[in-house]
C-alpha positions in Angstrom: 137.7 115.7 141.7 141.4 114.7 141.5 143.0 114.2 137.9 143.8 110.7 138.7 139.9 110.1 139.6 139.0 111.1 136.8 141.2 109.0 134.9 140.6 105.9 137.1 136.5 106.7 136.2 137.6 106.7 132.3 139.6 103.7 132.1 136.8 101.7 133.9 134.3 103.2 131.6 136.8 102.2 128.9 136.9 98.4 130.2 133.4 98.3 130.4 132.6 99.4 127.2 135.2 96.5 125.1 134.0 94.4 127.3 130.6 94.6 126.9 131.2 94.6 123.0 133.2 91.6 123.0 130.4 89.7 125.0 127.7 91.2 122.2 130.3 89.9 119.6 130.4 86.3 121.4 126.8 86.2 121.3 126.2 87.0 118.3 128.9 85.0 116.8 127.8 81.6 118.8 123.9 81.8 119.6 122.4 84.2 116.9 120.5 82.3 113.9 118.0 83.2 111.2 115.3 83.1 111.4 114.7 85.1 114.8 118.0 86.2 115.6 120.8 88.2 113.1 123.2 90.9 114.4 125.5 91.3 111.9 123.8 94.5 110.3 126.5 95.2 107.6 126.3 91.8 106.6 124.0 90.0 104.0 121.8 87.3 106.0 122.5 85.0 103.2 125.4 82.8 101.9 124.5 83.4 98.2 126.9 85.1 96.2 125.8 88.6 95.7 124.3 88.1 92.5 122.2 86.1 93.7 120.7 88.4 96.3 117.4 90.6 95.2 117.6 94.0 95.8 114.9 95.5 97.9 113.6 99.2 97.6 110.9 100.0 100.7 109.0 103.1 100.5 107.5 104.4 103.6 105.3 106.9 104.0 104.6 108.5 107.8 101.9 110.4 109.2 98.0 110.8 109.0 96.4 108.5 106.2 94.0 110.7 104.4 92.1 111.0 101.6 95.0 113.0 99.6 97.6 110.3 101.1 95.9 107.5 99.1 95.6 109.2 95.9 99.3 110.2 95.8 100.3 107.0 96.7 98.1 105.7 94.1 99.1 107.6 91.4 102.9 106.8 92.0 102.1 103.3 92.2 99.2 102.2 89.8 98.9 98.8 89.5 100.0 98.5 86.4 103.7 99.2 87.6 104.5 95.5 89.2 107.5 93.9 90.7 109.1 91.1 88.4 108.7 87.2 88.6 105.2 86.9 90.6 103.5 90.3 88.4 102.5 91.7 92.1 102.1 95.3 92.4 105.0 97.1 93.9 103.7 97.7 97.9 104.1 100.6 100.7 104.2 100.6 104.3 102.0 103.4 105.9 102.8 104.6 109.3 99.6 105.7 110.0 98.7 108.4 112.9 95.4 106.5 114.0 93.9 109.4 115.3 93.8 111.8 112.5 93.8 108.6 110.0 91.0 108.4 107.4 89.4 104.8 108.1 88.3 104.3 104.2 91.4 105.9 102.3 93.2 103.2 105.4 91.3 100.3 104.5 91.2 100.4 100.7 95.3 101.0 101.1 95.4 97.7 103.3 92.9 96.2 100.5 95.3 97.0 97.4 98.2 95.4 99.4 100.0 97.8 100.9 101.3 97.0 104.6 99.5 99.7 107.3 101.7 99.9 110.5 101.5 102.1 113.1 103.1 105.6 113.3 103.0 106.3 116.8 101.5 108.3 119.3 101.8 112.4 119.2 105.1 113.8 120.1 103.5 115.4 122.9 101.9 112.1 124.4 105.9 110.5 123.7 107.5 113.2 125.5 108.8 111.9 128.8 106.0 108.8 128.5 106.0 106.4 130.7 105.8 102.6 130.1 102.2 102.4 131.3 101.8 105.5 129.2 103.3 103.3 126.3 101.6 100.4 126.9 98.1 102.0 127.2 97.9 104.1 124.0 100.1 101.5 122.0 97.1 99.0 122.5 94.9 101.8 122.4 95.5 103.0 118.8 96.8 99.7 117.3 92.7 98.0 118.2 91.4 101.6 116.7 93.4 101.2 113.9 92.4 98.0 113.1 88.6 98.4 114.1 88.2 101.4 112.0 89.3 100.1 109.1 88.6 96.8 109.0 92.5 95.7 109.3 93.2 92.2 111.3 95.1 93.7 114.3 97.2 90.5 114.0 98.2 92.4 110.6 99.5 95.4 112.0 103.1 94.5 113.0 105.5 97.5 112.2 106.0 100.5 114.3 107.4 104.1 114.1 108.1 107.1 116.7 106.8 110.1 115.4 109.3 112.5 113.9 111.5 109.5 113.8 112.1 110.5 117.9 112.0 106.4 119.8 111.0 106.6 123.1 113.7 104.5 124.9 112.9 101.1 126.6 109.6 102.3 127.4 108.6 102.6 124.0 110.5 99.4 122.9 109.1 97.3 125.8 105.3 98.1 124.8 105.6 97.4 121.4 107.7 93.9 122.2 104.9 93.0 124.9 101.7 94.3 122.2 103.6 91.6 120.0 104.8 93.7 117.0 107.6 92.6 114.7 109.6 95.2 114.3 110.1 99.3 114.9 111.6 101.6 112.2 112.4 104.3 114.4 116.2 104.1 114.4 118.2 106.4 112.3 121.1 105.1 110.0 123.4 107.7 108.1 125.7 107.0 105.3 128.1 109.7 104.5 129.0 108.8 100.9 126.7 108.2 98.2 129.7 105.2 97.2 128.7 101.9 97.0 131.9 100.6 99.1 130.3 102.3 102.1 128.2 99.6 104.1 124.3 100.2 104.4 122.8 98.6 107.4 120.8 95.1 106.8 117.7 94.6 109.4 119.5 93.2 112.2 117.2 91.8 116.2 117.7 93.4 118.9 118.9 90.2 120.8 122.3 92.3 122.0 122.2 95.4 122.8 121.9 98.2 120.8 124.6 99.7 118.8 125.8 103.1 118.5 126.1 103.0 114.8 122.5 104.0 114.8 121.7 107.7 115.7 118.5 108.4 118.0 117.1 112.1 116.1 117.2 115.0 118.8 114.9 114.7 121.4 114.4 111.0 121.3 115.5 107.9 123.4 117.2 104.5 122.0 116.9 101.4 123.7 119.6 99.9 125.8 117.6 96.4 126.4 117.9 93.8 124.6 114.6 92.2 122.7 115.1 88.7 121.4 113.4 88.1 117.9 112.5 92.0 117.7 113.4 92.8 114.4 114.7 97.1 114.1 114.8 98.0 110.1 116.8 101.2 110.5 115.4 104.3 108.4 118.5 104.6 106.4 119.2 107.6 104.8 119.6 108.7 101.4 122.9 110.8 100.7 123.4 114.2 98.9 126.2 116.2 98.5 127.8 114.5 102.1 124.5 114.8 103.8 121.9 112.2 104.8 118.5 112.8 105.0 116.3 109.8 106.6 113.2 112.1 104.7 113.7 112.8 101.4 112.1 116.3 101.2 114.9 117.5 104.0 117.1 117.0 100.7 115.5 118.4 98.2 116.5 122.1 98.6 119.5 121.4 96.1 117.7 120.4 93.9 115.7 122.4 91.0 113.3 120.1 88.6 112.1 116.6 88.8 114.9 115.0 86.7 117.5 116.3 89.5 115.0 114.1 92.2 115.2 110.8 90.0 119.1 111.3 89.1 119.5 111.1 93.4 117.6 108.8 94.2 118.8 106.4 91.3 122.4 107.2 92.1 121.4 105.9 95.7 119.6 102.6 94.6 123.0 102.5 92.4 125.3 102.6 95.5 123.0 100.2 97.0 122.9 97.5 94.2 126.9 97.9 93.9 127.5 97.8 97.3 126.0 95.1 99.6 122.6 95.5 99.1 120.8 96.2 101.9 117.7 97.3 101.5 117.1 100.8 100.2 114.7 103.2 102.3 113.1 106.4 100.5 111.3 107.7 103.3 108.2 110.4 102.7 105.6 112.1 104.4 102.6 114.1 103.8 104.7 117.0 103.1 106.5 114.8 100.3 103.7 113.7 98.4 102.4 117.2 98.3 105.7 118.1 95.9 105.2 118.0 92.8 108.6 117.9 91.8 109.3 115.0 94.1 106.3 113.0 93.4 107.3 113.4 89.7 110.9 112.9 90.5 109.5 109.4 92.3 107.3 108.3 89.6 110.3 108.2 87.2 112.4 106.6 89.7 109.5 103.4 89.7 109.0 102.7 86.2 112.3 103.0 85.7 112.4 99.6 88.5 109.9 98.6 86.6 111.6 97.6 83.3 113.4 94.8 82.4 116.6 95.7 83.7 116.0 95.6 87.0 114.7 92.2 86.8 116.5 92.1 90.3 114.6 93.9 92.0 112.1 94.2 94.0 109.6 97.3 95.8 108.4 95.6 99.3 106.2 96.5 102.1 108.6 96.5 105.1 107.0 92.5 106.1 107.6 91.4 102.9 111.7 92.4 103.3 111.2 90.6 107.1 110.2 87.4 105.0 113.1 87.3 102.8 116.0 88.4 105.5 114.1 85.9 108.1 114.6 83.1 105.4 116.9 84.1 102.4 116.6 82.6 99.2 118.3 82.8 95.9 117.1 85.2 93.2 116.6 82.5 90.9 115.1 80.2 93.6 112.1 82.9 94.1 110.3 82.1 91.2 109.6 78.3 92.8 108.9 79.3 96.3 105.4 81.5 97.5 107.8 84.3 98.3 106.7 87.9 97.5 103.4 86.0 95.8 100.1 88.1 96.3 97.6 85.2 96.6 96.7 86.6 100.0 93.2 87.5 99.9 92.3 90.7 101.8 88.5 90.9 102.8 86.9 94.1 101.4 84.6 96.0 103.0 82.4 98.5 101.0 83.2 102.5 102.0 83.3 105.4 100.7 84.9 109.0 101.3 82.6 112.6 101.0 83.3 116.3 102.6 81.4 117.3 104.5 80.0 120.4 103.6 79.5 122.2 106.7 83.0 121.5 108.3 84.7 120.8 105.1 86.3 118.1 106.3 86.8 114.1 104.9 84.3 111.6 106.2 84.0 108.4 105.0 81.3 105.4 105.3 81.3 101.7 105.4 78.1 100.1 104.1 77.3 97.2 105.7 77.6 93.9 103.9 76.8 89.5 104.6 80.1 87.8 104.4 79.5 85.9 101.1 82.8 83.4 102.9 80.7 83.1 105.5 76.8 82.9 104.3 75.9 79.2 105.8 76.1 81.4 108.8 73.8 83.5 107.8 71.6 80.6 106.2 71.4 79.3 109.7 70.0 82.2 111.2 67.6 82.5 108.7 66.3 79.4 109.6 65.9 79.0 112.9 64.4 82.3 112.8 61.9 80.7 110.4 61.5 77.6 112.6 60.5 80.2 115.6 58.3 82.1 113.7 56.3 79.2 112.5 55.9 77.7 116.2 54.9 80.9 117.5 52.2 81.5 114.5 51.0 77.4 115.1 50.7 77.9 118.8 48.2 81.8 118.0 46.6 79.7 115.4 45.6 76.3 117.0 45.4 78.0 120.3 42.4 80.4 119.0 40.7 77.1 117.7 
């Protein structure tokens, strides 16, 4: 092709590309408003003065949801460590893997008020999926999920590509037609761990989708847009000019527990200082099985814990959605039912064993009467009664 083709092709692609921005700008500029639409990402969602804005730490945790999961979590975040104002112990969002997910360790999670979202389908069922193939196992594993462990499907909302590897459209129109409120799958990288460089806010994917956000190897980003679809990019944390969007891909620097707090506090630091976007600290099964980094991680939340970060706050990934959805002052949260755990989650008796011949984790509901619900049950006991006594006057009186 000629020279001057190709630079014909260019400049057209050129065109295109500003003005396709400067329509996405217009939009969001003139039709975008909280609390189902906000695209300005490296902006607060608020008018309050900094100050006045909480600042959020979510911990994630993706993969399986095993026996081993729930007692590391656990152990990181007893419930004696809570977040300020309310008292409410601090929460996690699980991406679980239904398929290899422990349906007790899931439940009694979901029970203690942590957030369970789904975390995707295999990377071999993702690769090259199509959106039937989406749609199908999306709905598939998200009624599992929720039948298994005796979690309100309605309260399953979040969603995650495994290996942090989005499917494209396909994936994003399955999970916007099943009804979830937002995917995680979408990788933001600061550079710098300084607090002047802008972290990303939780923006909707109303425009379409920006090339700030990186799409890891081997995976697909949207190029749709999805109005009132919330995407809380899995933000990195930075060491030594690298970001890691998991935690343990940075921890080869690093040599004793003390080294893993001083990171990830110089991180919450450049979050607080800067504009504070939410902070991520991402783990997996891999994570919690480091002992230097569980430590280092356990330091990290009592140190949130004290009074001196009376400011802030550790949130399932909903719980953030509330507060960037409808913003409110930090002295203002103390009056309001925001981040309040009256919610009362329904508990269902179960219990995990190993089974000794395949050595692997089984766990047991017991079955139970809905004490919420026992004029239900009152009922049936009395029309069974009122049946029973017909049928025995009618063998009685009939013998006569």
């Amino acid at each position: 092709m000629e020279p001057v083709a190709w630079m014909i092709i260019f400049i057209y692609l050129a065109i295109s590309r500003t003005l396709h921005t400067a329509t996405a700008h217009a939009l969001c500029n003139d039709t975008c408003q909280l609390p189902d639409c906000f695209c300005r990402y490296a902006d607060r969602p608020s008018s309050h003065p900094l100050a006045a804005t909480p600042q959020m730490v979510l911990v994630t945790y993706t993969g399986p949801i095993t026996k081993e999961t729930r007692a590391g979590i656990s152990d990181i975040f007893p419930d004696r460590i809570r977040n300020p104002v309310h008292d409410c112990p601090m929460g996690v969002t699980l991406f679980a893997v239904a398929a290899d997910t422990n349906d007790c360790a899931a439940h009694l999670l979901y029970v203690r008020g942590h957030e369970i979202a789904l975390g995707g389908l295999t990377e071999q069922q993702t690769r090259n999926a199509s959106a039937k193939t989406w749609l199908r196992d999306v709905k598939r594993q998200r009624h599992d999920l929720s039948n298994r462990s005796y979690i309100p499907e309605s309260h399953i909302r979040g969603f995650r590509a495994p290996l942090l590897r989005p499917g494209g459209d396909e994936q994003f129109e399955a999970i916007y037609d099943h009804g979830f409120l937002y995917d995680s799958s979408l990788v933001a990288e600061p550079l710098s761990e300084d607090a002047d460089i802008s972290r990303p806010w939780p923006f909707t994917l109303d425009i379409p989708y920006d090339s700030m956000f990186r799409c890891q190897a081997g995976g697909k980003c949207p190029k749709h847009s999805y109005p009132a679809f919330w995407e809380v990019p899995a933000t990195g944390l930075v060491t030594d000019w690298r970001s890691c969007a998991f935690i343990d891909n940075c921890l080869t620097t690093m040599r004793s527990s003390e080294d893993v707090f001083r990171w990830l506090y110089r991180n919450y630091r450049a979050h607080r200082d800067g504009n504070r976007a939410p902070m991520q600290i991402n783990l997996r099964a891999s994570t919690l099985r480091n002992k230097m980094a569980a430590e280092g991680l356990k330091m990290f939340v009592k140190v949130l814990a004290n009074d001196a970060h009376n400011d802030t706050w550790v949130l399932t990934t909903q719980e953030a959605l509330d507060w960037v959805r409808s913003p409110v002052a930090l002295a203002d949260i103390g009056h309001t039912g925001m981040w309040s755990c009256n919610e009362h989650r329904r508990y269902h008796s179960c219990y995990m064993d190993v089974n000794q011949r395949t050595k692997k984790t089984i766990n047991t509901f017991r079955l139970y009467l809905d004490v919420d619900r026992i004029w239900y049950w009152q009922i049936i006991a009395l029309v069974i009664g009122y049946i029973a006594l017909k049928r025995y006057e009618r063998v009685k009186y009939g013998n006569d």
